[in-house]
N, CA, C and O of each residue as an XYZ file, in Angstrom:
304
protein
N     -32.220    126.114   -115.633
C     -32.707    126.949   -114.559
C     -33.881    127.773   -115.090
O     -33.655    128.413   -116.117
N     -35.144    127.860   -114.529
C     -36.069    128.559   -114.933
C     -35.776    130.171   -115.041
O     -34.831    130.698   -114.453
N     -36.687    130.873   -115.852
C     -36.262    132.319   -115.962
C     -37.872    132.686   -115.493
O     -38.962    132.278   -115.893
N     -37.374    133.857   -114.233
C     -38.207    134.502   -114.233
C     -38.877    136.309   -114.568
O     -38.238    136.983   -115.376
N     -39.687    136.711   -114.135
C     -40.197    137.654   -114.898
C     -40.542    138.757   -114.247
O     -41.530    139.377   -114.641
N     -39.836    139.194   -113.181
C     -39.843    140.300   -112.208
C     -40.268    141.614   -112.723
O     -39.483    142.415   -113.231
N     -41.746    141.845   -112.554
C     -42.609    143.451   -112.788
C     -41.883    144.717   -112.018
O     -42.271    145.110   -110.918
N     -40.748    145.322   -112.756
C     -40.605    146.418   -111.646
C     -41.938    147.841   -112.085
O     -42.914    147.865   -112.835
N     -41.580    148.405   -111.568
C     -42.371    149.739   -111.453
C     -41.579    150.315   -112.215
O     -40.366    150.248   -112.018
N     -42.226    151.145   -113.465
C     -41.595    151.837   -114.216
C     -41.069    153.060   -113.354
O     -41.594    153.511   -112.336
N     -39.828    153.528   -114.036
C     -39.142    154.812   -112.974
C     -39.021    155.836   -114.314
O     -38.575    155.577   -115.432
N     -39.577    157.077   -113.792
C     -39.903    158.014   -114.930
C     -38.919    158.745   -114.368
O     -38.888    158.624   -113.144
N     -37.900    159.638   -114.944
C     -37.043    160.983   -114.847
C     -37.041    162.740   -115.345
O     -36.319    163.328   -116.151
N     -37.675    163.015   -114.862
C     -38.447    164.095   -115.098
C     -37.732    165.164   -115.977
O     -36.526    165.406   -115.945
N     -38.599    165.724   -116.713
C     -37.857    166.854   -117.764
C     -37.385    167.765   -117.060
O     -37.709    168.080   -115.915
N     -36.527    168.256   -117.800
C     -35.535    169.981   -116.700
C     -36.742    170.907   -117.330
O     -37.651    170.634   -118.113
N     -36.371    172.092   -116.670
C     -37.661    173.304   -116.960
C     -36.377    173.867   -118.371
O     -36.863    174.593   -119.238
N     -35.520    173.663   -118.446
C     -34.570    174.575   -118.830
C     -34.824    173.515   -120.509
O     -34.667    174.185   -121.530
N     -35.088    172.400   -120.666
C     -35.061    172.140   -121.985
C     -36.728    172.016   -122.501
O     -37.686    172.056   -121.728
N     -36.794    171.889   -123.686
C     -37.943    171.679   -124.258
C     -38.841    170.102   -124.331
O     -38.504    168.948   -124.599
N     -39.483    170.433   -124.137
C     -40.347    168.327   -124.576
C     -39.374    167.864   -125.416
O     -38.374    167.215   -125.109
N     -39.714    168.226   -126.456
C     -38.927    167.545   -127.644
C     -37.629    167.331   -127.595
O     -37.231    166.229   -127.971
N     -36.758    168.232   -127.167
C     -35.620    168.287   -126.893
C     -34.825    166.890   -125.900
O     -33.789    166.263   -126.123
N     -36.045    166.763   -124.534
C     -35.878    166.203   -123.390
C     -36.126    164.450   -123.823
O     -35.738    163.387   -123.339
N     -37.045    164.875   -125.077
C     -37.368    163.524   -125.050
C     -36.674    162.960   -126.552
O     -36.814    161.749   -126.727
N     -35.845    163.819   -127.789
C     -34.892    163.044   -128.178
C     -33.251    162.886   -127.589
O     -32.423    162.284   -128.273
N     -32.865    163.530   -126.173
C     -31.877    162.993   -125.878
C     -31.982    161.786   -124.882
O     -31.108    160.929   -124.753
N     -33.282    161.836   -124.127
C     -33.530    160.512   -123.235
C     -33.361    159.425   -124.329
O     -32.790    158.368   -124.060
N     -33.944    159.732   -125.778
C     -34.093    158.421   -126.163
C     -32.808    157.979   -127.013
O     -32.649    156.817   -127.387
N     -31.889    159.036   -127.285
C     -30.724    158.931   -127.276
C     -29.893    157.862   -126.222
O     -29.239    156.840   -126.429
N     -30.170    158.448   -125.275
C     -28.888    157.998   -124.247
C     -29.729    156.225   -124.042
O     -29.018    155.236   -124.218
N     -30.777    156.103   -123.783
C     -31.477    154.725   -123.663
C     -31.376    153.893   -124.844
O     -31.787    152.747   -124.668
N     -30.792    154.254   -126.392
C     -30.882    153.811   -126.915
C     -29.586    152.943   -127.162
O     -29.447    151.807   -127.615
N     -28.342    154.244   -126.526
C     -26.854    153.999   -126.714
C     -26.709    152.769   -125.569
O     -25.685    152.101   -125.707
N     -27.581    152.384   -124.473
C     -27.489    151.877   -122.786
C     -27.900    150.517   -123.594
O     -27.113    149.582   -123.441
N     -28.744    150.344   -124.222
C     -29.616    149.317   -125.358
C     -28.102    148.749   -126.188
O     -27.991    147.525   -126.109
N     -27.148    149.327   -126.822
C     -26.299    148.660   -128.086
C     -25.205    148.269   -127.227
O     -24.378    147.411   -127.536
N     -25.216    148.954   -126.074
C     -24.035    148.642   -125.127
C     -24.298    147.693   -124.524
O     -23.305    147.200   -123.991
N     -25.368    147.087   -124.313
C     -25.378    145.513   -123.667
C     -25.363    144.728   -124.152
O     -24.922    143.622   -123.838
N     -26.114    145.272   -125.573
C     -26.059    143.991   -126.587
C     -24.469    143.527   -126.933
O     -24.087    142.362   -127.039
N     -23.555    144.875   -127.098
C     -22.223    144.547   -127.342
C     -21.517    143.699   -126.541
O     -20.679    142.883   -126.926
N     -21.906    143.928   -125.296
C     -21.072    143.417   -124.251
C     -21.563    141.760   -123.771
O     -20.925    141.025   -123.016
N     -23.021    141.412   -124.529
C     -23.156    140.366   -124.591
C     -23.882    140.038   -122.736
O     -23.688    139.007   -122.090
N     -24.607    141.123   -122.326
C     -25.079    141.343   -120.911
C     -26.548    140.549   -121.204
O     -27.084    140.349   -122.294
N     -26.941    140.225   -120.051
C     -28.573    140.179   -120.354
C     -29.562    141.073   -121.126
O     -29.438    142.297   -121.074
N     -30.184    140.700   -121.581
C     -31.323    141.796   -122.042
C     -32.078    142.668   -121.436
O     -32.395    143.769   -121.885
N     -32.453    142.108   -120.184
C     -33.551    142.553   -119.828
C     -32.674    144.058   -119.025
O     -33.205    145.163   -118.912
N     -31.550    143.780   -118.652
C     -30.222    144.765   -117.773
C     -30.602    146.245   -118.388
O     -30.376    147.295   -117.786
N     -31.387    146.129   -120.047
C     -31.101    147.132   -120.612
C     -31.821    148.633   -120.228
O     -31.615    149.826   -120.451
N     -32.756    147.817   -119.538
C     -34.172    149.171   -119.147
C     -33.763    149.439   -117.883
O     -34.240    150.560   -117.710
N     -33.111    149.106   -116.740
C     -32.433    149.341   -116.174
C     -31.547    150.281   -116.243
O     -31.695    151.349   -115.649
N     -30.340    149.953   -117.101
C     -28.778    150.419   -117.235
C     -28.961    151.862   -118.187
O     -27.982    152.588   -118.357
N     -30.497    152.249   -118.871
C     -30.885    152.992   -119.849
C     -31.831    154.344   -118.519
O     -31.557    155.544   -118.527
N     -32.564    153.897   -117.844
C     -32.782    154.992   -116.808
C     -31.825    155.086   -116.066
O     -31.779    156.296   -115.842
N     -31.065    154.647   -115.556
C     -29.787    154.950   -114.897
C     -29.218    155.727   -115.683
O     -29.209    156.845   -115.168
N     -28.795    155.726   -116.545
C     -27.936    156.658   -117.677
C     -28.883    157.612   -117.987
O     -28.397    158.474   -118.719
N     -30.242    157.828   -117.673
C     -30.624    159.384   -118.008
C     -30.179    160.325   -116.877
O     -29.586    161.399   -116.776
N     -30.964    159.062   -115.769
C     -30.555    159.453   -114.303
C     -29.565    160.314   -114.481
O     -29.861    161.466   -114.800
N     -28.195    159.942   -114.316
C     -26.783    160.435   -114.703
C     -27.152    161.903   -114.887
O     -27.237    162.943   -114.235
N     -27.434    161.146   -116.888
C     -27.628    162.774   -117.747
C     -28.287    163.801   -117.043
O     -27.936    164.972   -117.185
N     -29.316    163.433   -116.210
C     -29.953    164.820   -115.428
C     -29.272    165.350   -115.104
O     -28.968    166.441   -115.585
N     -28.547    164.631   -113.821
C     -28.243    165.049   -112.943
C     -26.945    165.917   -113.336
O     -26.636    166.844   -112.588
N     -26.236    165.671   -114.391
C     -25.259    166.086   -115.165
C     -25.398    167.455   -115.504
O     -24.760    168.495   -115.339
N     -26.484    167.080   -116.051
C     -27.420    168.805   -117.052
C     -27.445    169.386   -115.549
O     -26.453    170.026   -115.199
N     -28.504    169.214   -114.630
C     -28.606    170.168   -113.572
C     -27.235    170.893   -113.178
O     -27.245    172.124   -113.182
N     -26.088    170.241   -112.846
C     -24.912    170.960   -112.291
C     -24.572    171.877   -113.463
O     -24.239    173.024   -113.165
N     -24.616    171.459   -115.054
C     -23.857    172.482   -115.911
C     -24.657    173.708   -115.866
O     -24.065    174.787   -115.895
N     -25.845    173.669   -115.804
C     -26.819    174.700   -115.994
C     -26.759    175.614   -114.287
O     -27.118    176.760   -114.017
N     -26.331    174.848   -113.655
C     -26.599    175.768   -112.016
C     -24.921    176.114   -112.625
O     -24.630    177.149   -112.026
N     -24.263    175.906   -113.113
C     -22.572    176.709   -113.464
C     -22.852    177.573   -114.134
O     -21.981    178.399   -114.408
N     -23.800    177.672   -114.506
C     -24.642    179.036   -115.588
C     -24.157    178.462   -116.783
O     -23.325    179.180   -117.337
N     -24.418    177.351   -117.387
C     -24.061    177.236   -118.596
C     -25.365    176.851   -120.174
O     -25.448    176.016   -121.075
N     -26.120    178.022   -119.710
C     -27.072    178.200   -120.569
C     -26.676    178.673   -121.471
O     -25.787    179.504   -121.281
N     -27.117    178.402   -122.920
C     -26.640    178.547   -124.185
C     -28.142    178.081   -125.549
O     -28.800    177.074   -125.812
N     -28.073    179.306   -125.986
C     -29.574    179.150   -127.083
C     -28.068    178.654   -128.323
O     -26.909    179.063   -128.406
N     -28.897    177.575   -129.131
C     -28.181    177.066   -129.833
C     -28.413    175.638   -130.327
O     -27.608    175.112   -131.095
């Protein structure tokens, strides 16, 4: 069966005001990296991974936003 090569549009997830660049951008690459070993483990397609890796920041935002609107700001 031929494989094809579907261009999506990259989907960017925007930094919180509440963390730093650096900060924002070693846990994105955290969590995309963990979305990356987890497919490979599971023996999924490859390509699933850039996908299943913004989805899982997705998440993480949206995660961070609720702890932080619970007031759970913390220098540390």
């Amino acid at each position: 069966m031929p494989q094809t090569t579907d261009q999506t549009t990259p989907v960017s997830v925007p930094p919180p005001d509440y963390l730093s660049r650096d900060q924002w951008a070693g846990l994105t690459l955290a969590v995309i990296s963990g979305a990356m070993e987890g497919v490979e483990r599971a023996g999924l397609p490859g390509a699933w991974s850039s996908g299943l890796g913004v989805a899982a920041v997705k998440g993480l935002r949206g995660r961070l936003d609720v702890l932080m609107a619970e007031g759970g700001t913390s220098d540390g």
